[in-house]
OpenMM code with the backbone's topology and positions (N, CA, C; nanometers):
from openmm import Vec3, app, unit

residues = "UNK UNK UNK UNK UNK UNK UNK UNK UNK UNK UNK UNK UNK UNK UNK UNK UNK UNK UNK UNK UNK UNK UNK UNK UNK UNK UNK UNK UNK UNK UNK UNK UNK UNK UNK UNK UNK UNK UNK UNK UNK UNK UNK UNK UNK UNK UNK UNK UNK UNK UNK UNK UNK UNK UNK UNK UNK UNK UNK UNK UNK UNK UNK UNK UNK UNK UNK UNK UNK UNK UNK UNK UNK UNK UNK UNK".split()
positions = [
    Vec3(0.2033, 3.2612, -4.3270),
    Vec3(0.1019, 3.1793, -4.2645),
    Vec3(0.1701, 3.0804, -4.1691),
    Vec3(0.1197, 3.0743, -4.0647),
    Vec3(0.1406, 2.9583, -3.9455),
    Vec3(0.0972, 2.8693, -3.9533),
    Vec3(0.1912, 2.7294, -3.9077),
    Vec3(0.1321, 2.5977, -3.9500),
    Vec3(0.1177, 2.5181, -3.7936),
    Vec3(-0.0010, 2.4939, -3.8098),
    Vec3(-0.0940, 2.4222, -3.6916),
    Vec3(0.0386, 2.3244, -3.6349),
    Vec3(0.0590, 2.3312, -3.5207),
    Vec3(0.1754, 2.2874, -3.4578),
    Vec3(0.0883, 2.1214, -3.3927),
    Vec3(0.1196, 1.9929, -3.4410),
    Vec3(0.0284, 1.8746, -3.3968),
    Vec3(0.1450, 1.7749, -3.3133),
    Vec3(0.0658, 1.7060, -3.2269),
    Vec3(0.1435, 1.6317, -3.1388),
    Vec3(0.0956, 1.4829, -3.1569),
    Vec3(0.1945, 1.3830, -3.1804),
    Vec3(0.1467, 1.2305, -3.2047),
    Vec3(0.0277, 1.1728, -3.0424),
    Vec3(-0.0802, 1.1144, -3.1114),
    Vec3(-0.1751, 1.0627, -3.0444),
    Vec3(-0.1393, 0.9720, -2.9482),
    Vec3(-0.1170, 0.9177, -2.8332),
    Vec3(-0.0642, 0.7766, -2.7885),
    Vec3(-0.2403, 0.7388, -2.7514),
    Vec3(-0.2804, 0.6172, -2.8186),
    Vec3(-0.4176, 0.5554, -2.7499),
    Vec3(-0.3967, 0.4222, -2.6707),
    Vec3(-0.4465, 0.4126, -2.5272),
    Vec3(-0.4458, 0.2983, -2.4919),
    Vec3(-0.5737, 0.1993, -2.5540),
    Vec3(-0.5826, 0.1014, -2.5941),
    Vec3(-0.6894, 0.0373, -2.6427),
    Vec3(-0.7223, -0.1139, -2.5718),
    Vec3(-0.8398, -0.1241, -2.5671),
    Vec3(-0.8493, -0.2556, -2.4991),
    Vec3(-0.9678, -0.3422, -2.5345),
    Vec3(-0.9635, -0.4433, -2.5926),
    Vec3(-1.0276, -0.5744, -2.6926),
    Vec3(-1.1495, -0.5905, -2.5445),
    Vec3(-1.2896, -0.5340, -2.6187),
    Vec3(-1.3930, -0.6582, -2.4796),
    Vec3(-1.5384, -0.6854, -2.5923),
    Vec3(-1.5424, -0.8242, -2.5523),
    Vec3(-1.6358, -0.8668, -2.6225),
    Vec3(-1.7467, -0.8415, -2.6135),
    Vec3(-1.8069, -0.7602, -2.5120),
    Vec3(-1.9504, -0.7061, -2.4854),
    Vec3(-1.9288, -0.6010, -2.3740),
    Vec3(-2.0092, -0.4630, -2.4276),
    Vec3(-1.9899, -0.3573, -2.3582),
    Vec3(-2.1356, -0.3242, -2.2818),
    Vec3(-2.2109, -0.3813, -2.3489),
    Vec3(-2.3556, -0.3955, -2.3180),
    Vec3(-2.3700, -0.4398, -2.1141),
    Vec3(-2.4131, -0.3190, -2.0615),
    Vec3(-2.4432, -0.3166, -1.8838),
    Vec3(-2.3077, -0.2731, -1.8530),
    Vec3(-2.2088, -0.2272, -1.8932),
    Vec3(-2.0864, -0.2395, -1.8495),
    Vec3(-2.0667, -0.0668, -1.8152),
    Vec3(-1.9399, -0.0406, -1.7573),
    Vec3(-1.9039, 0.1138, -1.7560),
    Vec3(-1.7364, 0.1133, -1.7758),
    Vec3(-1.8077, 0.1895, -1.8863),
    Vec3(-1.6719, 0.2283, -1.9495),
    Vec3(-1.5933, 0.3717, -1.9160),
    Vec3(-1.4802, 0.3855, -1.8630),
    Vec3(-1.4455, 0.5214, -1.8222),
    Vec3(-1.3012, 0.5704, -1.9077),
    Vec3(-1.3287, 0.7002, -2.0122),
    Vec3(-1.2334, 0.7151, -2.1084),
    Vec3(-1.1670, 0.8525, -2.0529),
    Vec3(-1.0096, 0.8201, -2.0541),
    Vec3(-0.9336, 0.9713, -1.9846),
    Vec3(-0.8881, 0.9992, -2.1143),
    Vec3(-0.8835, 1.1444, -2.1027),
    Vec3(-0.8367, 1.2255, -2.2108),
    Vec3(-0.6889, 1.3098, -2.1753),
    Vec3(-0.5993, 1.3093, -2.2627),
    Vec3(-0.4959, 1.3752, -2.2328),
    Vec3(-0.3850, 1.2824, -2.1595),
    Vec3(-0.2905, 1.3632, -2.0962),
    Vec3(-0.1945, 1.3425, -2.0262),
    Vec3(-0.0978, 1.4060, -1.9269),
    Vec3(-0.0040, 1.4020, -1.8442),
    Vec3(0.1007, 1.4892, -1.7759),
    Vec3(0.1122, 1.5757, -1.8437),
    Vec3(0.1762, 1.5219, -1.9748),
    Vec3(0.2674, 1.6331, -2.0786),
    Vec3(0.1647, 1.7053, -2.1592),
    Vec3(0.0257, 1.6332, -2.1908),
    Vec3(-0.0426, 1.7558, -2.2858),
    Vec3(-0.2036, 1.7238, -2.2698),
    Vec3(-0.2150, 1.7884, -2.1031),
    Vec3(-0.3720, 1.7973, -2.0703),
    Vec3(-0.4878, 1.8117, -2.1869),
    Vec3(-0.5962, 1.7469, -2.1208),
    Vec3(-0.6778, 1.7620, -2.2382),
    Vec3(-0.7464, 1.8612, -2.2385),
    Vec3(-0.7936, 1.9866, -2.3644),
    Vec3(-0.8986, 2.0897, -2.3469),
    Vec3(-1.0023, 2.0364, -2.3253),
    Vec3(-1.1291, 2.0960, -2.2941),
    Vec3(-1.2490, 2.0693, -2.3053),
    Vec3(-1.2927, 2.0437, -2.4443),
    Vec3(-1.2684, 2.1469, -2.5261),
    Vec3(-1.3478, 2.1092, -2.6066),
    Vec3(-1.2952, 1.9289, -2.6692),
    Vec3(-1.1434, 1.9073, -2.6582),
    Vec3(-1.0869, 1.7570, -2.6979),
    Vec3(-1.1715, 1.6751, -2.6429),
    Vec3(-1.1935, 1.6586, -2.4993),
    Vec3(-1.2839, 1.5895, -2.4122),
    Vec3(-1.4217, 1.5956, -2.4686),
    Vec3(-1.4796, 1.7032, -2.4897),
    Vec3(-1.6331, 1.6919, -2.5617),
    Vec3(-1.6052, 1.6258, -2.7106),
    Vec3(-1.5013, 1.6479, -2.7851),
    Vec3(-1.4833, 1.6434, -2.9136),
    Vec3(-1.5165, 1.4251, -2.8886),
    Vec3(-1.3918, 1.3896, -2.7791),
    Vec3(-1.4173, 1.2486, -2.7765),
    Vec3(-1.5209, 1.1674, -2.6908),
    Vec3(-1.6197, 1.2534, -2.5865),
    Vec3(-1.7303, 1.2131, -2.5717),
    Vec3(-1.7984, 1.2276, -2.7149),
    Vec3(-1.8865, 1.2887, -2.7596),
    Vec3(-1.8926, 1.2748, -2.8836),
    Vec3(-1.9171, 1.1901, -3.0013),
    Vec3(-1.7910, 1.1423, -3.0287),
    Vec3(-1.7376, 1.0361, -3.1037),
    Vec3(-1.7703, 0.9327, -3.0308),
    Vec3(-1.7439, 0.8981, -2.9021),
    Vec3(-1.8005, 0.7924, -2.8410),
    Vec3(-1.9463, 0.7802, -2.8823),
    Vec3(-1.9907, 0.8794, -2.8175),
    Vec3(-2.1294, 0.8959, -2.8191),
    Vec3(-2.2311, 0.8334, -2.9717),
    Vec3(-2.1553, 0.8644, -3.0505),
    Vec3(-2.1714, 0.8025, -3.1926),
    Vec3(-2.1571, 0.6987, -3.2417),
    Vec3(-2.0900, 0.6124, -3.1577),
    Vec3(-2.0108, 0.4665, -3.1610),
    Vec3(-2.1089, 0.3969, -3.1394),
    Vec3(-2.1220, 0.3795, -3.0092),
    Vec3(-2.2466, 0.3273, -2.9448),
    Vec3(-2.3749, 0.3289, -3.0029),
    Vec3(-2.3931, 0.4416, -3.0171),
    Vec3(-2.5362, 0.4809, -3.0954),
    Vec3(-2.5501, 0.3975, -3.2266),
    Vec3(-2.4086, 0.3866, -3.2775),
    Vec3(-2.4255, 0.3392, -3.3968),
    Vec3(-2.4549, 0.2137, -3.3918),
    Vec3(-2.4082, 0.1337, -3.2981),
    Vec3(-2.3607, 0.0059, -3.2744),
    Vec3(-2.4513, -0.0255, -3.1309),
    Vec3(-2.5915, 0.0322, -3.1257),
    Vec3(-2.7096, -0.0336, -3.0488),
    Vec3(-2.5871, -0.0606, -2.8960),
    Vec3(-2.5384, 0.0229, -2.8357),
    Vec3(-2.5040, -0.0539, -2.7582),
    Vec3(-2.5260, 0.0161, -2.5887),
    Vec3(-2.5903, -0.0381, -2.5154),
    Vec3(-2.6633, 0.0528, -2.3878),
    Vec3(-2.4747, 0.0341, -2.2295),
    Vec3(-2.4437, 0.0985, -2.2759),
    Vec3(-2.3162, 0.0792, -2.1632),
    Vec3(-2.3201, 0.2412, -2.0815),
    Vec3(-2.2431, 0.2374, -1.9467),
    Vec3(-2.2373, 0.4038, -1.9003),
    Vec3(-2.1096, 0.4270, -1.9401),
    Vec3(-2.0544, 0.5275, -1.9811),
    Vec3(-1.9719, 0.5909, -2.0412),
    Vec3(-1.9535, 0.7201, -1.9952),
    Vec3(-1.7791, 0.7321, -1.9412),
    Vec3(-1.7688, 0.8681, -1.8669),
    Vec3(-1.6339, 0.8827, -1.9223),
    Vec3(-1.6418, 1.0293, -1.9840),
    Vec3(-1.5304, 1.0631, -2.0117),
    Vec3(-1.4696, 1.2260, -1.9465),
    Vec3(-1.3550, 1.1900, -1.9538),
    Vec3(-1.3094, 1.2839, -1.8174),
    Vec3(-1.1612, 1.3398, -1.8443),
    Vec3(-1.0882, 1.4445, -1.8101),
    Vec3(-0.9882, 1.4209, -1.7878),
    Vec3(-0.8696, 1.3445, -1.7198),
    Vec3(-0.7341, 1.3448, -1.7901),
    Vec3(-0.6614, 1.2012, -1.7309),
    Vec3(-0.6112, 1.2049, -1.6158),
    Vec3(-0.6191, 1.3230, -1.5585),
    Vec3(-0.6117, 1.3320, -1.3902),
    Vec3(-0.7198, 1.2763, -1.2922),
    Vec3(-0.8408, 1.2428, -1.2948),
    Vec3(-0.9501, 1.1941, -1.2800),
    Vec3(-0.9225, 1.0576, -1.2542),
    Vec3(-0.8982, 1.0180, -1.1056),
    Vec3(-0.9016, 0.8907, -1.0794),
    Vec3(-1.0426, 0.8400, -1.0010),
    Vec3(-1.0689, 0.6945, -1.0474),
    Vec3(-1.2196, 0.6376, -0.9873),
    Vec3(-1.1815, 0.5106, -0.9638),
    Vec3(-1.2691, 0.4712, -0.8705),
    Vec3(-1.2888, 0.3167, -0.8037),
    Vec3(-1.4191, 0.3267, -0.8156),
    Vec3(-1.4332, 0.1876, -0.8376),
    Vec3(-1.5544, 0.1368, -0.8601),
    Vec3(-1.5895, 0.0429, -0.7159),
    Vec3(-1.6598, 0.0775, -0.6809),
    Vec3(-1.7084, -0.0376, -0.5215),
    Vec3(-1.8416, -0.0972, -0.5778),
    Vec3(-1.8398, -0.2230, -0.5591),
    Vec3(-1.9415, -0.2856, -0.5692),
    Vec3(-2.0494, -0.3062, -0.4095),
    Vec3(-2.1592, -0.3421, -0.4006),
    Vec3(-2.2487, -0.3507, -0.3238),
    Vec3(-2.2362, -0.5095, -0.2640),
    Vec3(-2.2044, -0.5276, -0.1653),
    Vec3(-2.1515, -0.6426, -0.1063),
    Vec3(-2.2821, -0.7302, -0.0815),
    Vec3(-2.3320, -0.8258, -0.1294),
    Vec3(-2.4540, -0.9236, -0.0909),
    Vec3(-2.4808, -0.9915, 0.0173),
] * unit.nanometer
topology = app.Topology()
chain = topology.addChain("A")
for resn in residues:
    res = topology.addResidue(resn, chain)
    for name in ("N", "CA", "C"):
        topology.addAtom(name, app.Element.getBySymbol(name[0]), res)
């Protein structure tokens, strides 16, 4: 029998006191060990459950970690 070959997790994490109106954008993977889809659905998901659990209305995009975004705001 073959034993499931596993690679240590690295998570970036970051402390915010209210997620509520906010957008949150989560990359999956890395250079060295892209993320599958199904990992990416696996941690939308789990997100998805977080929130839900925890009443909390934020946009949430999760993506692979090649996936770069700017955010532009609407100038007044």
């Amino acid at each position: 029998m073959e034993k499931e070959k596993t690679t240590p997790v690295k998570i970036k994490t970051f402390k915010v006191k209210d997620l509520e109106g906010k957008f949150l954008l989560v990359k999956v993977g890395n250079e060295d060990h892209p993320a599958t889809d199904d990992q990416i659905k696996n941690v939308q998901d789990k997100l998805l459950e977080l929130l839900e659990a925890n009443n909390i209305d934020c946009v949430a995009f999760v993506t692979h970690h090649a996936v770069s975004m700017e955010i532009i705001e609407k100038q007044k």
